[in-house]
N, C-alpha and C positions, 0 to 999 in steps of 0.2 A: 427527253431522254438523250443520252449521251450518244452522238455518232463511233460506230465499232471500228477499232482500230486495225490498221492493215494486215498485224499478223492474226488478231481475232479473226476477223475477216477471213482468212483461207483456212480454219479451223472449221469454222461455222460453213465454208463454200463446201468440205469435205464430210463433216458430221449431216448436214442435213441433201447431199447427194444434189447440188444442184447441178443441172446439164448446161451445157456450153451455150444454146438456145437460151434456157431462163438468165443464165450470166447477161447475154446481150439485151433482152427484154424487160426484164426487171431492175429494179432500183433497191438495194438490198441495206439501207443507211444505220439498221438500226435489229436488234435480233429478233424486235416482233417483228420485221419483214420476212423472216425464215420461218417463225412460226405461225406464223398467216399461210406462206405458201404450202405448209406441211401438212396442216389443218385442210386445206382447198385439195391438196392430192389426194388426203385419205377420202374425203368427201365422195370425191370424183369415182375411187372405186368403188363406191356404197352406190345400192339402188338407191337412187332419191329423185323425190317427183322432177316433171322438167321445170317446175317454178323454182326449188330448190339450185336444179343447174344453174339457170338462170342466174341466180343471184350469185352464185361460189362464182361464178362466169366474170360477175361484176368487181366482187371481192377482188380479184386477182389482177383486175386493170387497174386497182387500185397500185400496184406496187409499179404498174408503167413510168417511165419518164413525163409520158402523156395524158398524165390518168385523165385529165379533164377533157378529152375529148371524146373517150367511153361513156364517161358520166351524159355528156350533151346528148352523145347518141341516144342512151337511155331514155333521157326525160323527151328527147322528141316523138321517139317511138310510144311513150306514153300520153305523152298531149296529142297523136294525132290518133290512137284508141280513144279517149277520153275528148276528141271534142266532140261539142254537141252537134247534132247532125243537123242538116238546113231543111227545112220542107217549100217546098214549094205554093206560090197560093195560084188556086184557079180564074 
């Protein structure tokens, strides 16, 4: 997809109400990066389970500069739930 053009760009900064905050944190290259994060706010104000959170949680680091180091977090946080536990022998 084609990167959004500067004056698109502050069209899209003001139709989709992004704060000063997501300016700095987000990576905005392209207009599904606006409709990703508008998607993730609605979500955010709906009751939705915390595995739900969780994941809109992940969705949204995606738009980081740094997304791969969310992602690492994640899958560690999962490999050390999932590793197999050690037993002891007598």
């Amino acid at each position: 997809m084609e990167p959004v053009k500067r004056k698109t760009m502050q069209k899209l900064l003001a139709e989709y109400r992004v704060t000063a905050a997501e300016k700095r944190k987000y990576v905005f290259d392209e207009k599904r990066d606006f409709e990703i994060l508008e998607k993730c706010r609605r979500l955010e104000k709906q009751k939705i389970s915390s595995q739900d959170r969780k994941v809109v949680r992940l969705i949204k680091t995606q738009l980081e500069k740094d997304w791969r180091s969310q992602l690492l977090v994640a899958l560690n946080k999962l490999l050390r739930k999932n590793a197999p536990t050690r037993t002891t022998r007598a």
